[in-house]
C-alpha positions in Angstrom: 202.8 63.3 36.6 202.2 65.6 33.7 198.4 66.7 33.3 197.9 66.3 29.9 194.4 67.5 28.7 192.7 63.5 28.0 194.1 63.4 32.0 192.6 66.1 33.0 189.6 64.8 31.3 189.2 61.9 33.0 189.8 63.9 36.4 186.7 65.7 35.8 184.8 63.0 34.4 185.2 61.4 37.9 184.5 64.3 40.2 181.4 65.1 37.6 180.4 61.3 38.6 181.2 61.0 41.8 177.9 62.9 42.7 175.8 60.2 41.5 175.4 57.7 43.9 174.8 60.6 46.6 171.9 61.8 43.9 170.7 58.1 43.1 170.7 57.3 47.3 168.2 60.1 48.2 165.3 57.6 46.5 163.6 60.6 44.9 162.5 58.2 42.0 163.0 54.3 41.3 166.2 53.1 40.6 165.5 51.7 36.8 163.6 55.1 35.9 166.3 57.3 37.4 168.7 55.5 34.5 166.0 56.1 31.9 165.7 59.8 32.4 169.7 60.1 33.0 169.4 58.6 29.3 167.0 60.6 27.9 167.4 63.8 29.0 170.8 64.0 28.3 169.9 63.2 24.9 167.2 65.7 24.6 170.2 68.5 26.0 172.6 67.4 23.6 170.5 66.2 20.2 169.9 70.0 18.9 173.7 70.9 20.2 175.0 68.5 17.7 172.8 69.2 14.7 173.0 73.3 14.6 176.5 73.2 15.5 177.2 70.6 12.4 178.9 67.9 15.1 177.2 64.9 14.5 178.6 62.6 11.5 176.6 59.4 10.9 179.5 56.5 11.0 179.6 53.5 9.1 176.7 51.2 9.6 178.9 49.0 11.6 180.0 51.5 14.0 176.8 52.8 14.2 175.6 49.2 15.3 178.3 48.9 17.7 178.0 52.8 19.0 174.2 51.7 20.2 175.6 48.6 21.5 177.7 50.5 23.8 174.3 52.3 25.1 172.6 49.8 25.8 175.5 48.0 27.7 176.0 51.4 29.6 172.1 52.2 30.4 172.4 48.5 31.3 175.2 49.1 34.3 173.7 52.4 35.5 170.2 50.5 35.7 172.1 47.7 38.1 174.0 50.1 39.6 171.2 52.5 40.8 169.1 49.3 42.2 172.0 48.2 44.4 172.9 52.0 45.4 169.0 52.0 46.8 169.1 48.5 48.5 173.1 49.0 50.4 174.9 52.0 50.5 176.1 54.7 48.0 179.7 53.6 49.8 179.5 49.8 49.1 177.7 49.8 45.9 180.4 52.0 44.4 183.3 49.9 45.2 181.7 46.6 43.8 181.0 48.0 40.5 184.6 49.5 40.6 185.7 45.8 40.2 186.0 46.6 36.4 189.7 47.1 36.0 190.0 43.4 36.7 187.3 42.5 34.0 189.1 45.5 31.6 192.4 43.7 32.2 191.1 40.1 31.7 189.2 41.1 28.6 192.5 43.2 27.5 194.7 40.5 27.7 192.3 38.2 25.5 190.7 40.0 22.7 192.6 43.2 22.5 196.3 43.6 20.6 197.3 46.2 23.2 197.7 43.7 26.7 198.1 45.4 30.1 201.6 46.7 31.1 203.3 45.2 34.5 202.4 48.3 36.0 198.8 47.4 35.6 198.6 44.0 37.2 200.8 45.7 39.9 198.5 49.0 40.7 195.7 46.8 40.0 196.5 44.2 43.1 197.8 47.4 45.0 194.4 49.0 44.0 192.5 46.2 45.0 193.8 45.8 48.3 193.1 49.1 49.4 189.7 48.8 48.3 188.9 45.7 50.1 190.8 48.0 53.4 188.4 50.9 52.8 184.9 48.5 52.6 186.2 45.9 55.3 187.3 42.7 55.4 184.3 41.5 57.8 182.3 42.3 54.7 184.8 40.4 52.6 184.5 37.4 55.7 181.3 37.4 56.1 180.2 37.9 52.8 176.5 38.4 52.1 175.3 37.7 48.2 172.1 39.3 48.0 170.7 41.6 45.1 172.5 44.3 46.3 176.0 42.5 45.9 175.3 41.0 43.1 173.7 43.8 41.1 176.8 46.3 41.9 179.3 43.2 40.4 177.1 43.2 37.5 177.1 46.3 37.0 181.2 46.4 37.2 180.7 43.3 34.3 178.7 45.8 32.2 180.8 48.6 32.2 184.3 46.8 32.0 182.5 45.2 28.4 181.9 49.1 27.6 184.5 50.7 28.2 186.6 47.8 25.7 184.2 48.2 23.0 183.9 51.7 23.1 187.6 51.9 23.3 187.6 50.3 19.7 184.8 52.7 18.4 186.0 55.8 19.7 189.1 54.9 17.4 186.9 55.1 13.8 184.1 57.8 15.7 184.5 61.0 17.2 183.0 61.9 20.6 180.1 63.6 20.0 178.9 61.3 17.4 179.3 58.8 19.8 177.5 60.0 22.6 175.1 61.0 20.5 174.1 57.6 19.0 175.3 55.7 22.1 172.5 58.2 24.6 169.4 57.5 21.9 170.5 53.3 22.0 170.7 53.8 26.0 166.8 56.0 25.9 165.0 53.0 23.6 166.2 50.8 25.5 165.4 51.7 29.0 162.0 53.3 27.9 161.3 49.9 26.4 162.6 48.2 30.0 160.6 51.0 32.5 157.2 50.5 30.0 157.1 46.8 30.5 157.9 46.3 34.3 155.3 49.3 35.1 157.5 52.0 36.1 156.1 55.2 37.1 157.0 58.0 34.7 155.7 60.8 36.0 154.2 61.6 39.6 157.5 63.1 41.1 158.0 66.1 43.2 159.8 69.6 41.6 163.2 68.4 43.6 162.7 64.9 42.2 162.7 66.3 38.7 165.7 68.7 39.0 167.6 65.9 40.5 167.1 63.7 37.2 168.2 66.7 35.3 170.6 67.3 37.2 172.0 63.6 36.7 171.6 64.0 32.8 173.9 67.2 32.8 176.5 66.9 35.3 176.5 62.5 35.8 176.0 62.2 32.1 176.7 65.1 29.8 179.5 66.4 31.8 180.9 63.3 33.1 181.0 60.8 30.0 181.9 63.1 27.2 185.0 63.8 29.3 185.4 60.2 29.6 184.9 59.1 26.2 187.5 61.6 25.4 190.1 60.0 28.1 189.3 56.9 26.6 189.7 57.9 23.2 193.1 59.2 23.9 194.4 56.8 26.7 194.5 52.9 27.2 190.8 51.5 28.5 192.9 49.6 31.3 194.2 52.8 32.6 191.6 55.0 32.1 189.2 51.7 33.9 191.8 51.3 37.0 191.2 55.5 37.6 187.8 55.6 38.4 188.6 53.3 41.2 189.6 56.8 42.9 184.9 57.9 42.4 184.4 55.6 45.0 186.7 57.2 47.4 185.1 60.4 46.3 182.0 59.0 46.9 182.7 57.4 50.2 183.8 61.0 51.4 180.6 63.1 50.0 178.2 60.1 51.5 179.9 60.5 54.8 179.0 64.3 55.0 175.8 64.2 53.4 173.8 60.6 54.1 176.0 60.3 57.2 177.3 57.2 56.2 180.2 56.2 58.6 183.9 56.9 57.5 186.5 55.2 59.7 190.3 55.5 59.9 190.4 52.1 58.1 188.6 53.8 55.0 190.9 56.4 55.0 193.9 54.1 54.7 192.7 52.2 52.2 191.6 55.1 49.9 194.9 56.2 50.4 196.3 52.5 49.4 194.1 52.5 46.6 194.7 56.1 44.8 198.6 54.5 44.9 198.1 51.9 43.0 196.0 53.8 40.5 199.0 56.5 40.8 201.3 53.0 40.2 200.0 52.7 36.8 200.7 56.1 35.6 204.4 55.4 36.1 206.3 55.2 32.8 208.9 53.0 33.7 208.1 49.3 33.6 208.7 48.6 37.7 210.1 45.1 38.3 210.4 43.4 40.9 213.5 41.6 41.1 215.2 45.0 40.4 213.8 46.3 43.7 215.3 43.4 45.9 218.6 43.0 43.9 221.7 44.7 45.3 223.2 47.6 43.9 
């Protein structure tokens, strides 16, 4: 597979937020005001960037509109996701919300012009299985909906709406811009949220504080501009389908660091589900009744 530079974008993006959860799961602050300050402090960082530097170009009032939407969906899905990181683990929380590809390829198929390839549907259910193989089927049997559960599904709702509207403003807006507008929609917003359900703003210890900076630079800054740019440059179902692979990251770095058990079965189904994210990279349309015809 050739590593073209939006690819090797988006491999960066998800080691830069594989972190994350690890960061979120230490409960150094509350979930909602962890988002808030991921928000806003990467929009402090990268505000004077883009004036002196002559980056940022106001778009058209409509995709400005839409540009803030896009925050406020994606402040929205970190928010869930950090309260059901803090109430299961960093392990299981990031596999739930990686349920997106299947809302990226359902919402692909009906509003977007470009549908998903075979490939998709194929890594997708190849994906899938290896991800219920790495979080257990007992879980999966005995299935328990609590907040948790069903804030990490929400969450995966959230982003999979994102990542297919940013996909159509990212083709009229360049990054930057983007991020830009998208990170001051995403700081209103949650300010707003944290002010009215009394969250604490301040009151934090020093290692509390460099851990929300911390998330602004390398969960945010880092992360989502190389992202943005992956999705600028590739389809929103592939680029969706290939963060599946930050929760095997994750499941690995919460293992050596919260101690979070890691069993042979994980490892098998991270390995299942990297191939089907691999299956979707393949060029070649794969069918099946070629496979099981004779030669």
């Amino acid at each position: 597979m050739k590593l073209t530079k939006p690819r090797l974008a988006l491999i960066c993006g998800i080691l830069c937020i594989s972190i994350f959860p690890i960061l979120v799961k230490l409960r150094l602050t509350p979930g909602l005001i962890s988002a808030f300050y991921r928000m806003f402090f990467a929009f402090v960082l990268l505000l004077p960037y883009v004036i002196f530097s002559n980056n940022f170009k106001l778009p058209t009032l409509k995709f400005t509109i839409l540009a803030a939407l896009c925050g406020v969906l994606f402040s929205s899905d970190v928010a869930v996701w950090n309260i059901a990181i803090q109430e299961s683990s960093a392990t299981q929380a990031s596999l739930l919300t990686n349920l997106s590809p299947v809302w990226v390829g359902i919402g692909s198929f009906l509003f977007l012009k470009s549908k998903p390839a075979t490939n998709f549907w194929i890594g997708t259910l190849v994906a899938l299985v290896g991800m219920i193989t790495l979080v257990g089927f007992e879980f999966f049997i005995d299935l328990n909906f609590d907040k948790a559960f069903l804030f990490a599904v929400l969450s995966g709702i959230f982003y999979s709406i994102y990542l297919l509207l940013s996909k159509n403003v990212l083709s009229e807006v360049d990054v930057l811009s983007f991020m830009t507008i998208s990170l001051f929609a995403s700081s209103i917003y949650l300010g707003i949220l944290c002010y009215s359900l009394n969250e604490p703003f301040t009151g934090f210890t020093n290692t509390g504080w460099f851990v929300l900076i911390l998330q602004a630079v390398i969960c945010q800054l880092c992360a989502w501009l190389s992202i943005s740019y992956a999705t600028q440059h590739m389809r929103a179902t592939r680029v969706s389908l290939s963060l599946l692979s930050q929760a095997v990251i994750t499941s690995i770095l919460a293992w050596l660091f919260l101690e979070e058990k890691i069993t042979l079965q994980m490892v098998f189904g991270g390995i299942v589900l990297l191939f089907g994210i691999r299956i979707t990279f393949y060029d070649k349309t794969i069918s099946l009744k070629r496979l099981f015809s004779k030669n």
